[in-house]
DSSP file (Angstrom, degrees, kcal/mol; ACC not computed):
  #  RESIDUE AA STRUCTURE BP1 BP2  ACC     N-H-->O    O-->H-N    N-H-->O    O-->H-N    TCO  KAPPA ALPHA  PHI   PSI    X-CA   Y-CA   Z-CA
    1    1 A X              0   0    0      0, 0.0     0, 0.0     0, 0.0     0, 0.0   0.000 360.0 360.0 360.0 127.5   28.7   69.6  121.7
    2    2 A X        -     0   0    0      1,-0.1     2,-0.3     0, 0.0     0, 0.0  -0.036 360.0-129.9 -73.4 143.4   31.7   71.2  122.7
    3    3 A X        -     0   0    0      2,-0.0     2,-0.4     0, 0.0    -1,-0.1  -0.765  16.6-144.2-113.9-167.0   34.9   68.7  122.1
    4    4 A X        -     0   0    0     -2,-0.3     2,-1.0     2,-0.0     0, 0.0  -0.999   3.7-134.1-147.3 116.6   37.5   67.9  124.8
    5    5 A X        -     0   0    0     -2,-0.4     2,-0.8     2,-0.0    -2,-0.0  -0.572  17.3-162.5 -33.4  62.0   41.5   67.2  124.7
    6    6 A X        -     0   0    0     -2,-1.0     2,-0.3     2,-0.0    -2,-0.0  -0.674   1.8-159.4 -97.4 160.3   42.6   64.6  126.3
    7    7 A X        -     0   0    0     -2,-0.8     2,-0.3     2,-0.0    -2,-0.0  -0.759   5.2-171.4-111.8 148.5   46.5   64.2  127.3
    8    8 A X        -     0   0    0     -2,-0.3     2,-0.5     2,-0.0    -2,-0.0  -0.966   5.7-162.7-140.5 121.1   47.9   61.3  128.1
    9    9 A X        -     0   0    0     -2,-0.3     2,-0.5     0, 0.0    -2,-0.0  -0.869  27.7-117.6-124.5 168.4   51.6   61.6  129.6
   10   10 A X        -     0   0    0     -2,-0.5     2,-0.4     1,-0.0    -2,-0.0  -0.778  28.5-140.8 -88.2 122.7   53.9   58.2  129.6
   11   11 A X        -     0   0    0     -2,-0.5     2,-0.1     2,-0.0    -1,-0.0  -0.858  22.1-116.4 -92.8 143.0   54.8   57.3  133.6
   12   12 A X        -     0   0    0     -2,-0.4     2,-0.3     2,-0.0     0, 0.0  -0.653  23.6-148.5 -84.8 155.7   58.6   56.0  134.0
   13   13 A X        +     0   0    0     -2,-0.1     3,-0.1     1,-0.0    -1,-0.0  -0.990  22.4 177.0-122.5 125.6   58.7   52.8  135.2
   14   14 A X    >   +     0   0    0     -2,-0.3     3,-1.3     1,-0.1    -2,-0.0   0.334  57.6  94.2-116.0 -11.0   61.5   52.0  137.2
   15   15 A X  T 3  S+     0   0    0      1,-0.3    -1,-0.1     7,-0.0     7,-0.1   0.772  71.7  65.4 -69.6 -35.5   60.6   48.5  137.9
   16   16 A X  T 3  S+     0   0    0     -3,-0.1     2,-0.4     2,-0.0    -1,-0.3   0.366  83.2  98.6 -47.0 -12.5   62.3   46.9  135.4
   17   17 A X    <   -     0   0    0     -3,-1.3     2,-0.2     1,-0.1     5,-0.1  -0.544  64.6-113.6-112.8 166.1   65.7   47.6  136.3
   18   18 A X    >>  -     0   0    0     -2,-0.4     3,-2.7     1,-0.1     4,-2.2  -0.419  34.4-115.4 -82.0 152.1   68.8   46.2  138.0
   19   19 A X  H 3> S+     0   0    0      1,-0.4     4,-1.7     2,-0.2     5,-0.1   0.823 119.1  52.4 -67.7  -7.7   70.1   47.6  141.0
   20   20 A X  H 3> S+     0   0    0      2,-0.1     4,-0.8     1,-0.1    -1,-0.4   0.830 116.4  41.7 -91.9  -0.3   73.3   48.6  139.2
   21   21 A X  H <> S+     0   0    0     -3,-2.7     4,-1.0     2,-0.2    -2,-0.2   0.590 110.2  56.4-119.3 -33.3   71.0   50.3  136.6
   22   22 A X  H  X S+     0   0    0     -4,-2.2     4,-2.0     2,-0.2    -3,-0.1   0.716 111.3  44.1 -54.6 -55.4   68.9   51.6  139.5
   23   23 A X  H  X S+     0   0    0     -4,-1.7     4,-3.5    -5,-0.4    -2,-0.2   0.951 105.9  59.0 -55.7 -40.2   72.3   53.3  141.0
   24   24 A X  H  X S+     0   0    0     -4,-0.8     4,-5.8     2,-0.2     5,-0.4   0.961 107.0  51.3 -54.4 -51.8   73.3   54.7  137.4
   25   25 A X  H  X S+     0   0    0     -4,-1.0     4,-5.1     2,-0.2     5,-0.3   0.992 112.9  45.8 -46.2 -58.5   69.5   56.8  137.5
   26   26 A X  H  X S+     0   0    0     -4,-2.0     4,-1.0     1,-0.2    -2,-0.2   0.917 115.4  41.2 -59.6 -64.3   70.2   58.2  140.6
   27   27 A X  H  X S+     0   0    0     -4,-3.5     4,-3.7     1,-0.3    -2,-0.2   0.760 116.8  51.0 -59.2 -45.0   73.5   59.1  139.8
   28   28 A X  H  X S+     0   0    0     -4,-5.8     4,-2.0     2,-0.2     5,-0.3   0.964 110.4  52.0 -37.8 -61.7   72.4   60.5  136.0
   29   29 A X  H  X S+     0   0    0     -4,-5.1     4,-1.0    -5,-0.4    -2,-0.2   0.715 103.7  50.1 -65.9  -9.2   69.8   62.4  137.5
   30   30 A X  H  X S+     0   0    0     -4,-1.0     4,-3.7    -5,-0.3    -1,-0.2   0.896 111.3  59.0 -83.8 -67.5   72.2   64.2  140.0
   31   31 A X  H  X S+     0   0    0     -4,-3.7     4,-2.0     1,-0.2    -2,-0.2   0.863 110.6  37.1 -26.1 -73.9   74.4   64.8  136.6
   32   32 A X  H  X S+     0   0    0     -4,-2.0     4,-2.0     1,-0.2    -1,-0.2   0.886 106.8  58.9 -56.0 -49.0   71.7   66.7  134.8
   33   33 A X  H  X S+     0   0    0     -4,-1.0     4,-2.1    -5,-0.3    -1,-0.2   0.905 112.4  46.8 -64.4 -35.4   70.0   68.8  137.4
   34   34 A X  H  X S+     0   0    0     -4,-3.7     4,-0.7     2,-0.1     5,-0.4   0.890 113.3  45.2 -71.4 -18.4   73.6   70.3  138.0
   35   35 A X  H >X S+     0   0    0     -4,-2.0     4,-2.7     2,-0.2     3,-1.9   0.979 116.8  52.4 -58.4 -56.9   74.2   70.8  134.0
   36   36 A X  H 3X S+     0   0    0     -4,-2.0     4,-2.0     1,-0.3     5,-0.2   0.855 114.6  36.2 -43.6 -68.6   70.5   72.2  134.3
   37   37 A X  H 3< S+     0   0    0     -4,-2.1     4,-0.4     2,-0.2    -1,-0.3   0.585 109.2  66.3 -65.4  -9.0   71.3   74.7  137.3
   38   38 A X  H <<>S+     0   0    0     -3,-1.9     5,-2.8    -4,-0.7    -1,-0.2   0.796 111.9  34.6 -88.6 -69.8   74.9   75.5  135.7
   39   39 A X  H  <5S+     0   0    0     -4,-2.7     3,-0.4    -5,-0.4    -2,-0.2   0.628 108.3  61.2 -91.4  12.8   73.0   77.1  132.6
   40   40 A X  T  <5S+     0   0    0     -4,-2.0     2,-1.7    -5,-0.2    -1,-0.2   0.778 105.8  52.3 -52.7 -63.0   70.1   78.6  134.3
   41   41 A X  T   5S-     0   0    0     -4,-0.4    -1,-0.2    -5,-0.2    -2,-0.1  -0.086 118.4-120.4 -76.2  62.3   72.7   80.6  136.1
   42   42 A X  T   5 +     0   0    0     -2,-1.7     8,-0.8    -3,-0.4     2,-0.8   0.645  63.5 134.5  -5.7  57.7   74.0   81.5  133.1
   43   43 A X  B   < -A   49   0A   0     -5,-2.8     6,-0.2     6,-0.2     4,-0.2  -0.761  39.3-139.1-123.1 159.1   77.7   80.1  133.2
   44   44 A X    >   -     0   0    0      4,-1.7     3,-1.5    -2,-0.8    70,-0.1  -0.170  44.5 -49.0 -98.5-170.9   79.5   78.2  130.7
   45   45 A X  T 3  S+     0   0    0     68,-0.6    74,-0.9     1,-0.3    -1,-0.1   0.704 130.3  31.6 -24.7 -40.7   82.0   75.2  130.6
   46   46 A X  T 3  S-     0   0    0      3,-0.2    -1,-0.3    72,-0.1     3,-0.1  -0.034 121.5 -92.7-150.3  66.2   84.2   76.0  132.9
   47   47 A X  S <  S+     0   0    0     -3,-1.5    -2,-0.2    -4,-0.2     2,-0.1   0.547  87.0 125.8  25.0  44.2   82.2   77.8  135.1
   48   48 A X  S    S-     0   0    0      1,-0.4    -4,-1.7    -6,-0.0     2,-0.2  -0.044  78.1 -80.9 -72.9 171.2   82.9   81.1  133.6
   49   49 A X  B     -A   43   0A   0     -6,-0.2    -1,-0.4    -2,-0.1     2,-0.2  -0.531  59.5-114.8 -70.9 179.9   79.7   83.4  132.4
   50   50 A X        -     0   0    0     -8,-0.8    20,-0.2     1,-0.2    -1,-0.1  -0.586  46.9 -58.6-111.7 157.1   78.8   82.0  129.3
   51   51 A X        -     0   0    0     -2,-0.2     2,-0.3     1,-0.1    19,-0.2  -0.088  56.7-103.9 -44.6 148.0   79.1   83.9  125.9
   52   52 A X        -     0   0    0     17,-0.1    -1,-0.1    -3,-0.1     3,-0.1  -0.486  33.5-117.8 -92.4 152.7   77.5   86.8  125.5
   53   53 A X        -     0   0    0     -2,-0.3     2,-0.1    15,-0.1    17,-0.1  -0.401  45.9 -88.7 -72.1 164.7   73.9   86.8  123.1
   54   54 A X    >>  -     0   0    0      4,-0.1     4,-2.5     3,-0.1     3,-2.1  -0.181  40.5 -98.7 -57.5 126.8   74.0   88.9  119.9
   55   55 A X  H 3> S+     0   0    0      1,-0.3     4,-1.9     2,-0.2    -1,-0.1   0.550 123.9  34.7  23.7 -81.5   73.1   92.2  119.8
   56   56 A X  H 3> S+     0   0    0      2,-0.3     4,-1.5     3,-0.2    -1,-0.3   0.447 108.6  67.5-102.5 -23.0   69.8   92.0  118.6
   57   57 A X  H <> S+     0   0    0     -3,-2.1     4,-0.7     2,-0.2    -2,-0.2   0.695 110.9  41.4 -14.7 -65.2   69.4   88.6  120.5
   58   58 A X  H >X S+     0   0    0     -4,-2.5     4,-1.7     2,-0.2     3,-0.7   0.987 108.9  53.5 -55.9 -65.0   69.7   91.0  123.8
   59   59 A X  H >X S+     0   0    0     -4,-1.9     3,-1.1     2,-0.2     4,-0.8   0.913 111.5  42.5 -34.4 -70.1   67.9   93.6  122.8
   60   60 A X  H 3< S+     0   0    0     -4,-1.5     4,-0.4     1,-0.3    -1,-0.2   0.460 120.1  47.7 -79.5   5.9   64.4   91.3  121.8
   61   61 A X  H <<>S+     0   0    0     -4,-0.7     5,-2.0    -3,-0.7     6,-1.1   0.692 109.7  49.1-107.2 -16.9   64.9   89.1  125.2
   62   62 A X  H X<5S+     0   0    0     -4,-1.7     3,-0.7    -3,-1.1    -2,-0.2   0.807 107.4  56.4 -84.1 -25.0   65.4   92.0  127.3
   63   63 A X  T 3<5S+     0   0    0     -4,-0.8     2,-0.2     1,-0.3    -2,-0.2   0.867 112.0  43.9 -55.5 -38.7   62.0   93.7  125.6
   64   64 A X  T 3 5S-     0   0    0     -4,-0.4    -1,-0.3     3,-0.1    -2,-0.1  -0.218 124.0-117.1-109.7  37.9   60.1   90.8  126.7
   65   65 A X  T < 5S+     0   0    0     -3,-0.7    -3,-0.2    -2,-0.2    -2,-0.1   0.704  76.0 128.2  15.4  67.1   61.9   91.0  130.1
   66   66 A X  S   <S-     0   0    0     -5,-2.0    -4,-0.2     1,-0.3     2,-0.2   0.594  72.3-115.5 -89.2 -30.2   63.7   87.8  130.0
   67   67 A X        -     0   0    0     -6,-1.1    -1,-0.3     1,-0.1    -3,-0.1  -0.809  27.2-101.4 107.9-159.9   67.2   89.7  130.9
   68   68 A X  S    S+     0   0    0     -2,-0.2     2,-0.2    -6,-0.1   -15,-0.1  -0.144  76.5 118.0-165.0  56.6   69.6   89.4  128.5
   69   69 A X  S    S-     0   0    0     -3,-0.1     2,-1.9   -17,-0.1   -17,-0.1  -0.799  71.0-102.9-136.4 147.0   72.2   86.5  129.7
   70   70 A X  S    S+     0   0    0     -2,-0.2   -19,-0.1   -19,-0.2   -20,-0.0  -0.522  72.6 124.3 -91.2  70.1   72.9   83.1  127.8
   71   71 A X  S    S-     0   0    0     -2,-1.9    -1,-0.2   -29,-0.1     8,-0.1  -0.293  72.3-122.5-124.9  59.6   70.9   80.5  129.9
   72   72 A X  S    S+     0   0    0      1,-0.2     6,-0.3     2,-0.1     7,-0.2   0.542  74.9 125.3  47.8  49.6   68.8   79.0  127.4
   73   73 A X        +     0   0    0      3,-0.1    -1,-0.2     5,-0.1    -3,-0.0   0.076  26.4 119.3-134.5   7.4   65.6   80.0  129.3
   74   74 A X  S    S-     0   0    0      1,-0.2    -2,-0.1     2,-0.1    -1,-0.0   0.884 106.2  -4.0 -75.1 -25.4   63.7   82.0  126.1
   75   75 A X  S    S-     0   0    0     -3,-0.0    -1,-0.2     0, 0.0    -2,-0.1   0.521  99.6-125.7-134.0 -28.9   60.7   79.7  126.0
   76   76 A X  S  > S+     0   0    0      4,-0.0     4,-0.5     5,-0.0    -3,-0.1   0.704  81.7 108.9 116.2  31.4   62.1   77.3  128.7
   77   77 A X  T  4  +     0   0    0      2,-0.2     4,-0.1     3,-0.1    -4,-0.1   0.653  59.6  60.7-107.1 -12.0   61.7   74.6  126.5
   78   78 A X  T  4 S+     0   0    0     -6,-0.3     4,-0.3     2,-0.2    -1,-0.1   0.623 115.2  35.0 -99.5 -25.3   65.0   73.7  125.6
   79   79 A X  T  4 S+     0   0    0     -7,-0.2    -2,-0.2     2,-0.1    -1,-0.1   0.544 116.0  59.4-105.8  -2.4   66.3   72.9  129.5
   80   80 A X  S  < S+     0   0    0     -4,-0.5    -2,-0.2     1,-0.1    -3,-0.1   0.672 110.0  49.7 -82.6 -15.6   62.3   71.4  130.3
   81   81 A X  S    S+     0   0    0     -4,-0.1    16,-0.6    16,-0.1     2,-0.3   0.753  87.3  90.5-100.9 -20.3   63.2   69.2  127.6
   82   82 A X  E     +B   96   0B   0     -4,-0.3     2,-0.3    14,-0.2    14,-0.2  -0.520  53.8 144.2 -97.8 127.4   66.5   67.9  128.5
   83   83 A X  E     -B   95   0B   0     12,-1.5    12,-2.8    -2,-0.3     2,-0.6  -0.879  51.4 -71.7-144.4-177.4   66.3   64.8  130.4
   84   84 A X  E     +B   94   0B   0     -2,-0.3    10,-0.2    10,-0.3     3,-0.1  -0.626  45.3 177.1 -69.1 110.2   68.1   61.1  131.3
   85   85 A X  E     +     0   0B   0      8,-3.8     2,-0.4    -2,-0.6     9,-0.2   0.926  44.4  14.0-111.7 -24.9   67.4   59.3  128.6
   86   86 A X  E     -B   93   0B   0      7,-0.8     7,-2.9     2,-0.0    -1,-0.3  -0.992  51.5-166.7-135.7 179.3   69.1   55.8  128.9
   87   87 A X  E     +B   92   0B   0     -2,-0.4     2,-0.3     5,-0.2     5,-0.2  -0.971  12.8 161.2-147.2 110.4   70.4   54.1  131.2
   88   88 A X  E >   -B   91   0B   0      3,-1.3     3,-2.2    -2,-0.3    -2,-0.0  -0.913  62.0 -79.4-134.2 178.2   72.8   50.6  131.5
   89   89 A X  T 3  S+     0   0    0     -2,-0.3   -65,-0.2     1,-0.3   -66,-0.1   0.485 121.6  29.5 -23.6 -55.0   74.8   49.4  134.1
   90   90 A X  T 3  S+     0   0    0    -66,-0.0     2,-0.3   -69,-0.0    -1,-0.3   0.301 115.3  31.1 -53.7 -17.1   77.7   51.7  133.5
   91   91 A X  E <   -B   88   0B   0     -3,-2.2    -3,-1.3   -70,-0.0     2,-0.3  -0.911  54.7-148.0-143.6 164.1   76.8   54.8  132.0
   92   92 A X  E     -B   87   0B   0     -2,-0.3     2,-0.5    -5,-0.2    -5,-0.2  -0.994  17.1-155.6-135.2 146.7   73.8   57.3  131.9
   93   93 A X  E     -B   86   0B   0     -7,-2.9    -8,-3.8    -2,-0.3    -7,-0.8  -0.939   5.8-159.1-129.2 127.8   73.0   59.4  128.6
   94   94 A X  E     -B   84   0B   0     -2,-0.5     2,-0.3   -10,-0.2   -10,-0.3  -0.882  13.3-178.1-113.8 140.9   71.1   62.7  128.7
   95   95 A X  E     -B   83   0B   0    -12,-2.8   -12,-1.5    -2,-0.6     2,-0.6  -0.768  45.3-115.7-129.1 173.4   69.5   64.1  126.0
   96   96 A X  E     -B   82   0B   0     -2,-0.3   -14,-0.2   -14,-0.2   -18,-0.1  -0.891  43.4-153.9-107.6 120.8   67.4   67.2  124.6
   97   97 A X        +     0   0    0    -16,-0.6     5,-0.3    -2,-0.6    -1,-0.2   0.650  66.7  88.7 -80.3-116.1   63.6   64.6  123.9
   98   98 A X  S  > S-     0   0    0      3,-0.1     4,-0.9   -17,-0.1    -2,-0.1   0.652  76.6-143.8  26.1 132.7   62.2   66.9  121.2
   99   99 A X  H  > S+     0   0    0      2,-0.2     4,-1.4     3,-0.1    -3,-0.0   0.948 106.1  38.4 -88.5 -82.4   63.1   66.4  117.5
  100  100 A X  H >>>S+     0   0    0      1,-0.2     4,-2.9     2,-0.2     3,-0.6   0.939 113.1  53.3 -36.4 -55.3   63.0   70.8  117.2
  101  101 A X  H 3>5S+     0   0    0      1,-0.3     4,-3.3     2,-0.2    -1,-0.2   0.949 106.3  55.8 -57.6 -60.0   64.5   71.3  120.4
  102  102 A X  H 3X5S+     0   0    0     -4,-0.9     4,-1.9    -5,-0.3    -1,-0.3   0.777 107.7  46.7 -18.2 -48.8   67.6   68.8  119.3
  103  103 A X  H <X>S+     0   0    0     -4,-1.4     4,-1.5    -3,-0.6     5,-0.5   0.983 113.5  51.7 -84.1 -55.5   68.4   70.8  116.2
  104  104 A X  H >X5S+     0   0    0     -4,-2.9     4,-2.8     2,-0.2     3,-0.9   0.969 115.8  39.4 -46.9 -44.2   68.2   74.2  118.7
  105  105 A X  H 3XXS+     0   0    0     -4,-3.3     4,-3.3    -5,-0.5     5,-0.5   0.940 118.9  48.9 -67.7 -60.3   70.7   72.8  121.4
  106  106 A X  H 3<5S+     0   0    0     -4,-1.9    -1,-0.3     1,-0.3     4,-0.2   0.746 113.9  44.9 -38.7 -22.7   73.0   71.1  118.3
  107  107 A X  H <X5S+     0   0    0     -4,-1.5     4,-2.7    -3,-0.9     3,-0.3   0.761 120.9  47.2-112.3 -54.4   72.8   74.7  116.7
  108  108 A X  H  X<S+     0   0    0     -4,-2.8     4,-1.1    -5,-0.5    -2,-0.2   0.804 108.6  52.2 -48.2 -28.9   73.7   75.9  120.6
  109  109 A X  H  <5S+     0   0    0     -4,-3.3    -1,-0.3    -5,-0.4    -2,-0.2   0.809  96.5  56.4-103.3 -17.6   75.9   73.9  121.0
  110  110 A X  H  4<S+     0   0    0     -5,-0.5     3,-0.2    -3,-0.3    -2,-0.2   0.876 115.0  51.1 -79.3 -38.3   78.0   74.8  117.8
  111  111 A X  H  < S-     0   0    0     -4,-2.7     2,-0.3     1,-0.2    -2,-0.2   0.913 134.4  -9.2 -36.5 -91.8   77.9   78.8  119.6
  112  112 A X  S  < S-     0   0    0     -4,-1.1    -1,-0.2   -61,-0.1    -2,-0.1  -0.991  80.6-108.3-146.5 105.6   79.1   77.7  123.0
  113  113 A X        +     0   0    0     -2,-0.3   -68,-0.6    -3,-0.2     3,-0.1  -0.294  53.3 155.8 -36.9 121.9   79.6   74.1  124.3
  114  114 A X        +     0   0    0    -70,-0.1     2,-0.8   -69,-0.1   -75,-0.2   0.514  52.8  62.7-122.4 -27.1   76.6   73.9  126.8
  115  115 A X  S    S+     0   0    0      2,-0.1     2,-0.3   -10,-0.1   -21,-0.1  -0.404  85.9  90.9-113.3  52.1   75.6   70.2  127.3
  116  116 A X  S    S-     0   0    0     -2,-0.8     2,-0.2    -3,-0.1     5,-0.1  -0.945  81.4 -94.2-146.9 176.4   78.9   69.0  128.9
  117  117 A X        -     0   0    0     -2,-0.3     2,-0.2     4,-0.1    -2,-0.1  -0.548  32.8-152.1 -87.1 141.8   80.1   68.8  132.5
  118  118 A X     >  -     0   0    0     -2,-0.2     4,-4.5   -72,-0.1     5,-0.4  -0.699  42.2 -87.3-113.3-173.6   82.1   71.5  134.1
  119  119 A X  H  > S+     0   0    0    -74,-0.9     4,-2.1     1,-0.3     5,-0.1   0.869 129.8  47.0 -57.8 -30.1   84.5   71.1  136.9
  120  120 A X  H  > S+     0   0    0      2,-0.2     4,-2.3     1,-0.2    -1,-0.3   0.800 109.4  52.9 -28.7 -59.0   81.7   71.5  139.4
  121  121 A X  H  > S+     0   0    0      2,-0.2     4,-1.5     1,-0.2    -2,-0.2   0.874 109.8  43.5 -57.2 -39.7   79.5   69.2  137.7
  122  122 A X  H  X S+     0   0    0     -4,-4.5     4,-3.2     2,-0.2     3,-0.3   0.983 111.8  57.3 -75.8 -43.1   81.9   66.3  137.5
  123  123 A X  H  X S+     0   0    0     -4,-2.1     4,-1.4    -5,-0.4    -2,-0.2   0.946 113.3  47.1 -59.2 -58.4   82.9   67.1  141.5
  124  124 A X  H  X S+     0   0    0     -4,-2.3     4,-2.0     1,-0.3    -1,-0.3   0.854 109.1  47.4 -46.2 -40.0   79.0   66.6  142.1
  125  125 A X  H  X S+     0   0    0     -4,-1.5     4,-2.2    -3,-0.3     5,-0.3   0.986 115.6  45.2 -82.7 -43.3   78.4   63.7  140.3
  126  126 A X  H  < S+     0   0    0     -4,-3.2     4,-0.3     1,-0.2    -1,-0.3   0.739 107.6  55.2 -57.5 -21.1   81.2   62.1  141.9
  127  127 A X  H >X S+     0   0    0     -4,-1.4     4,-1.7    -5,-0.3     3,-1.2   0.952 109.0  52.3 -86.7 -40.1   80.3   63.4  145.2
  128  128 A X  H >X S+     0   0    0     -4,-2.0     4,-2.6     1,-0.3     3,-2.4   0.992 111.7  49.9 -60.3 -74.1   76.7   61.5  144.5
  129  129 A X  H 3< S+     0   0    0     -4,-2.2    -1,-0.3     1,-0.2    -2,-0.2   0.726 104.3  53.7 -68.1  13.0   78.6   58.5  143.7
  130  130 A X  H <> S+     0   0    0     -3,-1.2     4,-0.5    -5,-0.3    -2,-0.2   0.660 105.8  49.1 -72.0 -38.5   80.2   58.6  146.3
  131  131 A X  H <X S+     0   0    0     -3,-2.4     4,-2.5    -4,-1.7     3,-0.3   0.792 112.0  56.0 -88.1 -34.9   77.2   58.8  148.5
  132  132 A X  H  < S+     0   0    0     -4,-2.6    -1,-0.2     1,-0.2    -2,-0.2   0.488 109.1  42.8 -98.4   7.9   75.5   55.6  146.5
  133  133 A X  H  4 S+     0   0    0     -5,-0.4    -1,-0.2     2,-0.1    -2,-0.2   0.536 104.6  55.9-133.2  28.4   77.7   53.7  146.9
  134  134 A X  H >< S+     0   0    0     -4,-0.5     3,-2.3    -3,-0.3     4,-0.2   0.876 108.9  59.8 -57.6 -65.0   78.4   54.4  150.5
  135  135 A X  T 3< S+     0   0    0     -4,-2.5     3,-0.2     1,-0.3     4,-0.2   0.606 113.1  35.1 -27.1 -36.2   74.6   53.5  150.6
  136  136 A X  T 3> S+     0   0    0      1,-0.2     4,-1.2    -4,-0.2    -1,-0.3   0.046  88.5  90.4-122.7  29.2   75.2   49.9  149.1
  137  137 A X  H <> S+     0   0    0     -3,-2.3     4,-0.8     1,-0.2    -1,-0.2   0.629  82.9  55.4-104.8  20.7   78.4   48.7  150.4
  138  138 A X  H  > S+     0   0    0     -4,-0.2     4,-1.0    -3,-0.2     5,-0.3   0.792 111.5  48.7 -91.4 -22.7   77.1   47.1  153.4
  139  139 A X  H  > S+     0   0    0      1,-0.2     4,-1.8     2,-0.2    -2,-0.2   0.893 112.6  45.8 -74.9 -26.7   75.0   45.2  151.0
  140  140 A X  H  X S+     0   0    0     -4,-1.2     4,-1.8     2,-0.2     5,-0.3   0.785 108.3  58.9 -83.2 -20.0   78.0   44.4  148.7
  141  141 A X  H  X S+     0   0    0     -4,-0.8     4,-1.1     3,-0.2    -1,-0.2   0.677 111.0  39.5 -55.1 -36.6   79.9   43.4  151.8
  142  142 A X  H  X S+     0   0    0     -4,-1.0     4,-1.4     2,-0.2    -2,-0.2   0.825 111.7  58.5-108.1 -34.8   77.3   40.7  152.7
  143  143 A X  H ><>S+     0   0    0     -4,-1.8     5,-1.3    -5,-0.3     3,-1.1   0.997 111.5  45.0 -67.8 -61.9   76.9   39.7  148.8
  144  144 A X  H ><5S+     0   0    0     -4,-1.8     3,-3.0     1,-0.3    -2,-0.2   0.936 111.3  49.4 -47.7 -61.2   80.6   38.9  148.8
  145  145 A X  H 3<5S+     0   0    0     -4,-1.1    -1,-0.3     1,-0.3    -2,-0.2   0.632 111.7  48.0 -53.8 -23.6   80.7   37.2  151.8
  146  146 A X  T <<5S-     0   0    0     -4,-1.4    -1,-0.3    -3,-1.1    -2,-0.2  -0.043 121.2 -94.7 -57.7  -3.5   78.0   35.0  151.1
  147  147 A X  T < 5 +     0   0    0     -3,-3.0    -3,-0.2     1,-0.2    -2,-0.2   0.513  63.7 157.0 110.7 -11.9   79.0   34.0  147.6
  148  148 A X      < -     0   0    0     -5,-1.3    -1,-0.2     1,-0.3    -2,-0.0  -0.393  48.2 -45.1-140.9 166.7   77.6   35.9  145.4
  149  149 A X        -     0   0    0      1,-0.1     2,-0.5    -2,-0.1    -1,-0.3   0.661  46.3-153.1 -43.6 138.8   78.2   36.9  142.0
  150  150 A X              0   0    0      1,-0.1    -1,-0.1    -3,-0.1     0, 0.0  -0.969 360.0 360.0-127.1 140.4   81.8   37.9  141.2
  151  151 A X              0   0    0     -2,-0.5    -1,-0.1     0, 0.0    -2,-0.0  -0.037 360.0 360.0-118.8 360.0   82.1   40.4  138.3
């Protein structure tokens, strides 16, 4: 009898959280997807191109016709990997999940800073909190007027 794999993936649960913790996600997730899209299109910190790879690092990604540009794309594993990983009231924290992939971005990252905001990025995430809390201030408008917790 033939055997069978199953996979099992973890669903986030979102349910759990407080609505300032609830803003912080959205706002995280706006953060990353620009880091993401910043080193796909290969550009670096301050939205320069990014360094160029070695030699011989060019050469064996351009045989396998990957191109031959520093956006962290050679098995695609290293930006699939990288997600939000907590989240409290005030901050959001992004990480590389993977135990391997960690030591490659840390080992990346000692090359060419990759996993920080450029001036682009920060103008986006700001523009996104800008936009959430547009979203909530009629509701903070009415909390205050009503009493309600002062922080």
């Amino acid at each position: 009898m033939p055997s069978v794999r199953i996979w099992q993936k973890k669903q986030i649960v979102l349910d759990h959280l407080n609505f300032r913790q609830h803003q912080m996600v959205k706002i995280g997730t706006v953060g990353v997807a620009t880091v993401k899209n910043r080193i796909t299109a290969a550009l670096g910190a301050g939205d320069g191109p990014a360094k160029p790879l070695t030699k011989r690092y060019a050469i064996r990604k351009t045989k396998l016709g990957l191109g031959n540009r520093r956006n962290l794309t050679f098995t695609g594993n290293m930006l699939r990997n990288l997600s939000l990983r907590t989240v409290s009231e005030n901050s959001a924290k992004a990480n590389v999940t993977s135990r391997k992939e960690r030591i490659k971005a840390w080992a990346n990252q000692k090359i060419e800073p990759w996993l920080v905001f450029s001036p682009k990025n920060r103008a986006a995430v700001t523009e996104a909190a800008r936009r959430v809390f547009q979203e909530n201030i009629r509701r903070l408008v009415l909390e205050k007027a009503l009493g309600g917790k002062q922080r």
